[in-house]
TORKOL-4160 file (C-alpha; in steps of 0.2 Angstrom, whole numbers, padded with zeros to 4 digits, m for minus):
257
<pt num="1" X="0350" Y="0391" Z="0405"/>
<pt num="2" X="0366" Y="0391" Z="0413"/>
<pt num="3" X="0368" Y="0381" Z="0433"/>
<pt num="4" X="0371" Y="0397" Z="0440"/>
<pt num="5" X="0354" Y="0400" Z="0437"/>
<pt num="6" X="0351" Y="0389" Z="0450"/>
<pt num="7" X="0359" Y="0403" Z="0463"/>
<pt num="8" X="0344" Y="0414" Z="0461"/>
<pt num="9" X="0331" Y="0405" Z="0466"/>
<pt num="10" X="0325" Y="0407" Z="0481"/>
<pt num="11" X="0311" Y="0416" Z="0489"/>
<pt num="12" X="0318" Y="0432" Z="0492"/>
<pt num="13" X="0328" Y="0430" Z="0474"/>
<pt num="14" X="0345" Y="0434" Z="0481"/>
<pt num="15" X="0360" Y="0423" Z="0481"/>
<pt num="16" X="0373" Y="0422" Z="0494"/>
<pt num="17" X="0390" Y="0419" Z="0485"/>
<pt num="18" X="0407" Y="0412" Z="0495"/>
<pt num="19" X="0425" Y="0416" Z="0488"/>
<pt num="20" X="0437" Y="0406" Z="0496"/>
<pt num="21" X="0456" Y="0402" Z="0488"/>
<pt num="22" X="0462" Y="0386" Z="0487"/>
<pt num="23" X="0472" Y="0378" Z="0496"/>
<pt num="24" X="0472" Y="0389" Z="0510"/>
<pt num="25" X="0476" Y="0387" Z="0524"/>
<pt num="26" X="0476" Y="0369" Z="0517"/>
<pt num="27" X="0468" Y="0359" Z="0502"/>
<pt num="28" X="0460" Y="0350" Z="0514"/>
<pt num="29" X="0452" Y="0364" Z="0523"/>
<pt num="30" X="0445" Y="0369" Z="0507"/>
<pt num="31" X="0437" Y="0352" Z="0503"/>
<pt num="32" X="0431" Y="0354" Z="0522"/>
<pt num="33" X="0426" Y="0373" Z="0522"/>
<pt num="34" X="0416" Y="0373" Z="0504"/>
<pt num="35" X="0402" Y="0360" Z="0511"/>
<pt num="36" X="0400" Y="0369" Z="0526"/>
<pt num="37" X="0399" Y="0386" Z="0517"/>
<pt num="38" X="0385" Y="0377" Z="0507"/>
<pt num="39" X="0376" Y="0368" Z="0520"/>
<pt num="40" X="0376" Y="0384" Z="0531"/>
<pt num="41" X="0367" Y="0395" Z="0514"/>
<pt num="42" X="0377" Y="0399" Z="0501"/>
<pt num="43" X="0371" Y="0398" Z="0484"/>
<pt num="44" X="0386" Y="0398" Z="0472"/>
<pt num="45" X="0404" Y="0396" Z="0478"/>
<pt num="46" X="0421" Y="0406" Z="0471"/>
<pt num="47" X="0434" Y="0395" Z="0471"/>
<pt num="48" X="0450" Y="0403" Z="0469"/>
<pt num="49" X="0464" Y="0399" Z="0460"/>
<pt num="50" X="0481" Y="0406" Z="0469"/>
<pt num="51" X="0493" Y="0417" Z="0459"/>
<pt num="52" X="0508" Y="0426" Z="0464"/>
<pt num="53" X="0502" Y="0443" Z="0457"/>
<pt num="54" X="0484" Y="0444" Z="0461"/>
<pt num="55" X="0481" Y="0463" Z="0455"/>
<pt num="56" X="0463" Y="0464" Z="0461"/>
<pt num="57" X="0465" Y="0457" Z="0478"/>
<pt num="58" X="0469" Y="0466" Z="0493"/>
<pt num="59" X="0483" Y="0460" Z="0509"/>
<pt num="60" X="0470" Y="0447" Z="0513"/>
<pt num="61" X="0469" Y="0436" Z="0499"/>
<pt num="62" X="0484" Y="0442" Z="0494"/>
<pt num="63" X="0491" Y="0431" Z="0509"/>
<pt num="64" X="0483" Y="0418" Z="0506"/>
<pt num="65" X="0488" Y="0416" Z="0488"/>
<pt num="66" X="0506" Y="0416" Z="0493"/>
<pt num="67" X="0501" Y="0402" Z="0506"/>
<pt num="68" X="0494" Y="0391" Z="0495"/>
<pt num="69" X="0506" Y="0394" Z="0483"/>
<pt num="70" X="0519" Y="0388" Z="0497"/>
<pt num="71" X="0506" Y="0374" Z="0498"/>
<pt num="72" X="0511" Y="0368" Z="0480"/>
<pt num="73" X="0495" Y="0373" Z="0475"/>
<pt num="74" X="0493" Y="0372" Z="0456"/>
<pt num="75" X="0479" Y="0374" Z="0442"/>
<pt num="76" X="0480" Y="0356" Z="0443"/>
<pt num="77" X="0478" Y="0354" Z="0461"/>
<pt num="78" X="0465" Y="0366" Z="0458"/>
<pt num="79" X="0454" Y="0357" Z="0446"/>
<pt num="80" X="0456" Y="0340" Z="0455"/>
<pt num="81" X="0449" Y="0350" Z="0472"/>
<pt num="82" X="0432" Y="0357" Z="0462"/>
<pt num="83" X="0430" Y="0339" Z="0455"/>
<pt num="84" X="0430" Y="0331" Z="0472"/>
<pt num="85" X="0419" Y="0343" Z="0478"/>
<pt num="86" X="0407" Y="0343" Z="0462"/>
<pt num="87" X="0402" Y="0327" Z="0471"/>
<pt num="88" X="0400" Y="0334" Z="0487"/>
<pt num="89" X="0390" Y="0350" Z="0485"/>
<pt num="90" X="0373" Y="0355" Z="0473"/>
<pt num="91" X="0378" Y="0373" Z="0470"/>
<pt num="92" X="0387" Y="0381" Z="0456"/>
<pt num="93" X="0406" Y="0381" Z="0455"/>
<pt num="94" X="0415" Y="0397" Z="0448"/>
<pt num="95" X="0433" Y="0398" Z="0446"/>
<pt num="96" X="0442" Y="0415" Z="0449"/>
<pt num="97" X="0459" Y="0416" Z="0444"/>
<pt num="98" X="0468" Y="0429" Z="0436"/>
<pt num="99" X="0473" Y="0426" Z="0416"/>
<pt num="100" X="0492" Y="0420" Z="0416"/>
<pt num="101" X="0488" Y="0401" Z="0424"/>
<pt num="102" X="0475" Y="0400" Z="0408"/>
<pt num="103" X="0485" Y="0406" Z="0396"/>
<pt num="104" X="0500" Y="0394" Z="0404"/>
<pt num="105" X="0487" Y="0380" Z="0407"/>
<pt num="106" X="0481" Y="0381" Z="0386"/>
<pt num="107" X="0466" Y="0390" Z="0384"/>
<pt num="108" X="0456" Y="0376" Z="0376"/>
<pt num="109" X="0465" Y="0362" Z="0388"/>
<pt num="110" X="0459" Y="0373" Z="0404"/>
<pt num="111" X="0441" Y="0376" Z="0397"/>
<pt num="112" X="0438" Y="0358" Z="0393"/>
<pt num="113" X="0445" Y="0353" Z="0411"/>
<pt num="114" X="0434" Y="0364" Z="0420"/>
<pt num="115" X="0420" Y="0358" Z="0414"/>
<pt num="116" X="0425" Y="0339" Z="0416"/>
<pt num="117" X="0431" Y="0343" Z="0435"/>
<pt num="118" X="0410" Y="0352" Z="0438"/>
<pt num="119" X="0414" Y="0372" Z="0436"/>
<pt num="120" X="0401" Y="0381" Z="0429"/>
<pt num="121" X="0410" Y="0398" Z="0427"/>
<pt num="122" X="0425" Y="0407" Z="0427"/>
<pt num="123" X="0428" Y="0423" Z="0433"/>
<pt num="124" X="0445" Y="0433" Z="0426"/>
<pt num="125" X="0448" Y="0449" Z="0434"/>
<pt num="126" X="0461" Y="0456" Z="0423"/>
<pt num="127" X="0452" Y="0450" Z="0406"/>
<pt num="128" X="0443" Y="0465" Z="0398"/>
<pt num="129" X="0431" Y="0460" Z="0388"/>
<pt num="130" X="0435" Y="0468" Z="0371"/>
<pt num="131" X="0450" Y="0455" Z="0371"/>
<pt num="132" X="0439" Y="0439" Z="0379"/>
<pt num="133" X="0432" Y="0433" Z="0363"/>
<pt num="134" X="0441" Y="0418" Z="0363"/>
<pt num="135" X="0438" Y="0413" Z="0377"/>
<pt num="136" X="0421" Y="0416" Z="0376"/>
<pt num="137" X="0420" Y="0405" Z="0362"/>
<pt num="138" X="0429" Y="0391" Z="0373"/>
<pt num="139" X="0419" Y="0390" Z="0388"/>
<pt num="140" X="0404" Y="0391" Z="0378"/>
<pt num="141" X="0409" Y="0377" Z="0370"/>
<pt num="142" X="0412" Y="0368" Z="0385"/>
<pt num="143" X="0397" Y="0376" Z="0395"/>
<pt num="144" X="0405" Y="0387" Z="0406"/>
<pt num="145" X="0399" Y="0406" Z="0411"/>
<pt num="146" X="0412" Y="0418" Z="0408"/>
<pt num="147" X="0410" Y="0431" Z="0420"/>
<pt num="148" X="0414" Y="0449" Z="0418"/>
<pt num="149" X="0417" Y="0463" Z="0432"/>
<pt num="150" X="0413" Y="0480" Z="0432"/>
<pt num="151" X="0419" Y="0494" Z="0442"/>
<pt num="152" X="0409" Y="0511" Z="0448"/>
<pt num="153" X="0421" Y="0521" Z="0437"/>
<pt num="154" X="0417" Y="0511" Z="0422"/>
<pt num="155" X="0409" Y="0522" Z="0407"/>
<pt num="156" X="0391" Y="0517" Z="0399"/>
<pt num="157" X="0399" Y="0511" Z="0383"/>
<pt num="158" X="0410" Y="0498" Z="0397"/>
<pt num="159" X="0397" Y="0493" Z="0406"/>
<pt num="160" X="0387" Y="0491" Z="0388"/>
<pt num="161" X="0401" Y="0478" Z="0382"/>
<pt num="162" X="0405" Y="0471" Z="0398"/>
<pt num="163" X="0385" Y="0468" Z="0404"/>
<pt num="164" X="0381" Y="0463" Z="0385"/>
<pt num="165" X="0394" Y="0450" Z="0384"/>
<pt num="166" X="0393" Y="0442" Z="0402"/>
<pt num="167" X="0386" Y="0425" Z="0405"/>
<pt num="168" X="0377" Y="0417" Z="0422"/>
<pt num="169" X="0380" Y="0434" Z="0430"/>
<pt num="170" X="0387" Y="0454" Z="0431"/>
<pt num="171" X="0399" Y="0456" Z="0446"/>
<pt num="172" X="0400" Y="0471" Z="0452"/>
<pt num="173" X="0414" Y="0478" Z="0460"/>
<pt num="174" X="0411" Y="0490" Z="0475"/>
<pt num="175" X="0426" Y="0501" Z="0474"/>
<pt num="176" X="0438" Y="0506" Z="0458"/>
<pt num="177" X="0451" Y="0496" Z="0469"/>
<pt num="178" X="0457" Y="0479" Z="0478"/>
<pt num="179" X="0444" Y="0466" Z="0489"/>
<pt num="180" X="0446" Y="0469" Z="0506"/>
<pt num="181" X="0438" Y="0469" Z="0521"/>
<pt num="182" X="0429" Y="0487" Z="0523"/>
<pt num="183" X="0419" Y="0496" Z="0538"/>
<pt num="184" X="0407" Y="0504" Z="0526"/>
<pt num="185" X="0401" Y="0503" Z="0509"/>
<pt num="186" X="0404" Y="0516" Z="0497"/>
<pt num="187" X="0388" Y="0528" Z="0490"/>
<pt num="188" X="0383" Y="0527" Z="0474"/>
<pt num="189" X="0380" Y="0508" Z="0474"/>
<pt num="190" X="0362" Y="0511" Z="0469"/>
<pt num="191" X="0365" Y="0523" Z="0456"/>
<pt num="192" X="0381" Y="0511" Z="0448"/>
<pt num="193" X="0368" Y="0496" Z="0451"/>
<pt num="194" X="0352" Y="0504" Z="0441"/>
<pt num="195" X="0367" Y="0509" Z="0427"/>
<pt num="196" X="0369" Y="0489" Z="0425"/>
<pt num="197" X="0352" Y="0484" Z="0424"/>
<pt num="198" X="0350" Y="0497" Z="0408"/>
<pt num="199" X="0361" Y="0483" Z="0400"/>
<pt num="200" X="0356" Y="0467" Z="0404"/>
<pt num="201" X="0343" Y="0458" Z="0411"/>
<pt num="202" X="0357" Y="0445" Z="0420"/>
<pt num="203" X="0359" Y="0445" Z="0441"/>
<pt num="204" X="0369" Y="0459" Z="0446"/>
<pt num="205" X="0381" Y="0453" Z="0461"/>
<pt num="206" X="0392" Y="0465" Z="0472"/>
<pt num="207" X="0406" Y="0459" Z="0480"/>
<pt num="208" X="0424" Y="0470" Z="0483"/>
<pt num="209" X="0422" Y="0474" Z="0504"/>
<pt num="210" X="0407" Y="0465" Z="0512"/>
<pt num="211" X="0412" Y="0459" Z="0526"/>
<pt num="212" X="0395" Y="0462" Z="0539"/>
<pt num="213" X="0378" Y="0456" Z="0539"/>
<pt num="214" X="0372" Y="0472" Z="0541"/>
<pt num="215" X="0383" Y="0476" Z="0522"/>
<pt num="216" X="0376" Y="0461" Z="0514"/>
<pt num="217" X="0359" Y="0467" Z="0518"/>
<pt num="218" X="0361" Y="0484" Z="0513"/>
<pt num="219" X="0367" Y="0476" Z="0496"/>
<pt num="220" X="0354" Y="0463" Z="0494"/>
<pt num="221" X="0342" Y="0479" Z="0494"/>
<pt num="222" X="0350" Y="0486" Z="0478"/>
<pt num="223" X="0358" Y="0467" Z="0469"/>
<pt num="224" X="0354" Y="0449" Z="0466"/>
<pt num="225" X="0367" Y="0442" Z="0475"/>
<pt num="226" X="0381" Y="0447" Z="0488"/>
<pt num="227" X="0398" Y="0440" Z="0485"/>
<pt num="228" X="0410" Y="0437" Z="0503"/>
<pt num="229" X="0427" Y="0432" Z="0501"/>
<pt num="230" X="0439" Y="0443" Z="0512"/>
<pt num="231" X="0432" Y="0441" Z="0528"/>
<pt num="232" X="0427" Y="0421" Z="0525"/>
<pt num="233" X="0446" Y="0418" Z="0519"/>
<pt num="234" X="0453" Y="0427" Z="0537"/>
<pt num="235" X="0439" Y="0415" Z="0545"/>
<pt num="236" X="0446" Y="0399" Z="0540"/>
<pt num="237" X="0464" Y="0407" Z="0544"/>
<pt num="238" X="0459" Y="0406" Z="0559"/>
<pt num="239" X="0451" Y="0391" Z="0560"/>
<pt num="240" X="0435" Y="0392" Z="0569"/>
<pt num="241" X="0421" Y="0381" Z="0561"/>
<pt num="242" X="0411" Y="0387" Z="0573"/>
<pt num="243" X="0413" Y="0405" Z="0569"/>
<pt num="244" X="0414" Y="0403" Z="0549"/>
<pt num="245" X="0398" Y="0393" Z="0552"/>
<pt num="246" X="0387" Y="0408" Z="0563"/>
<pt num="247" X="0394" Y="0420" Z="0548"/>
<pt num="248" X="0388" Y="0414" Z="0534"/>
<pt num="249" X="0368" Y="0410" Z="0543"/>
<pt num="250" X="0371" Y="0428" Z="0549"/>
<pt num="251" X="0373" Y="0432" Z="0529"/>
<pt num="252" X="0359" Y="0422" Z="0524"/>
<pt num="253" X="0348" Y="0431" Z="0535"/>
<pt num="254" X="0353" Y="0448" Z="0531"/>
<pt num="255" X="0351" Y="0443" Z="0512"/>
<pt num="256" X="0335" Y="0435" Z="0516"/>
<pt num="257" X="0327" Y="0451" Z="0525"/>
């Protein structure tokens, strides 16, 4: 049994999961934000990895990508960041990033590196899974999780592979498009949602849009875990503490109930 295990178990079996990218606005604001995001309820945090062509993302995170890249933020940096905060926080540590920095980084290199630095997963949006069996082999090896997403569009023989081949968890993706903040949830979650559970017996996690309390719980209803980036990465652009700190607890209770 994987760490990430570890997210789902609480009394009300959900997990609250935090994305936040790297470096943004500052490498230091990430090593100050992620124990606060912890401390405040959130079971697993995202930790992304900032490229310059991030497909899946929307004009948030997208901004922020370009920031931290701006930053000098690199794979490297990256990997020293989840190392120092390995040591600061007890929760799981799942890397997104987009496939190019892996394949540039060295598949094996990058795999054994995550692991030494205290990920537990990785998350690659553009890797399907029918070309993943490499590195599926790798972070097994290493004890990594390798992640794959699934959208509402995708077929029952997608959602077969993809749900059959997933490690820690399935993340589902709300819409067929970018994250984004988003004022309402799109129907057919529950319906996409019961398609999943046909194929695995892993947590199913939802994240592409939520960005309320009152969306987390509407998904908590229907998943094992809510995933929040947009809106958190805007928070800490603005840098209220105070505020970051009230939306997540506000999360948490939502997820809870």
């Amino acid at each position: 049994m994987s760490r990430i295990h570890k997210a789902f178990i609480r009394p009300s079996g959900k997990a609250l999961i935090a994305y936040v990218t790297v470096g943004y606005p500052s490498v230091q604001a990430t090593l100050d934000v992620v124990p606060l995001l912890t401390a405040s309820g959130c079971d697993l945090v995202e930790l992304g990895i900032p490229f310059s062509d991030p497909l899946a993302d929307g004009v948030t995170i997208q901004k922020a990508s370009f920031q931290a890249l701006q930053n000098g933020v690199t794979p490297a940096i990256c990997l020293d960041v989840a190392g120092q905060l390995s040591k600061k926080v007890d929760v799981p540590l799942v890397f997104m990033t987009y496939y190019n920095p892996i394949l540039r980084y060295g598949h094996e290199v990058f795999c054994h590196d995550c692991a030494k630095a205290g990920i537990d997963g990785l998350i690659i949006p553009d890797l399907p899974p029918d070309e993943g069996r490499e590195l599926e082999s790798l972070t097994q090896k290493n004890g990594l999780d390798l992640i794959y997403i699934l959208a509402p569009t995708s077929t029952d023989e997608r959602i077969m592979l993809a749900a059959g081949r997933s490690r820690g968890f399935v993340y589902l993706a709300s819409v067929a498009g970018v994250t984004g903040v988003r004022d309402e949830l799109p129907p057919g979650m529950g319906e996409f949602a019961a398609r999943v559970r046909t194929a695995t017996k892993l947590p199913l996690c939802v994240g592409f849009g939520i960005s309320s309390a009152r969306q987390a719980g509407q998904v908590a209803r229907i998943a094992d875990g809510v995933i929040v980036g947009s809106r958190i990465v805007n928070l800490m652009g603005e840098g209220s503490t105070a505020s970051l700190q009230g939306f997540i607890r506000e999360l948490r209770s939502a997820v809870d109930q």
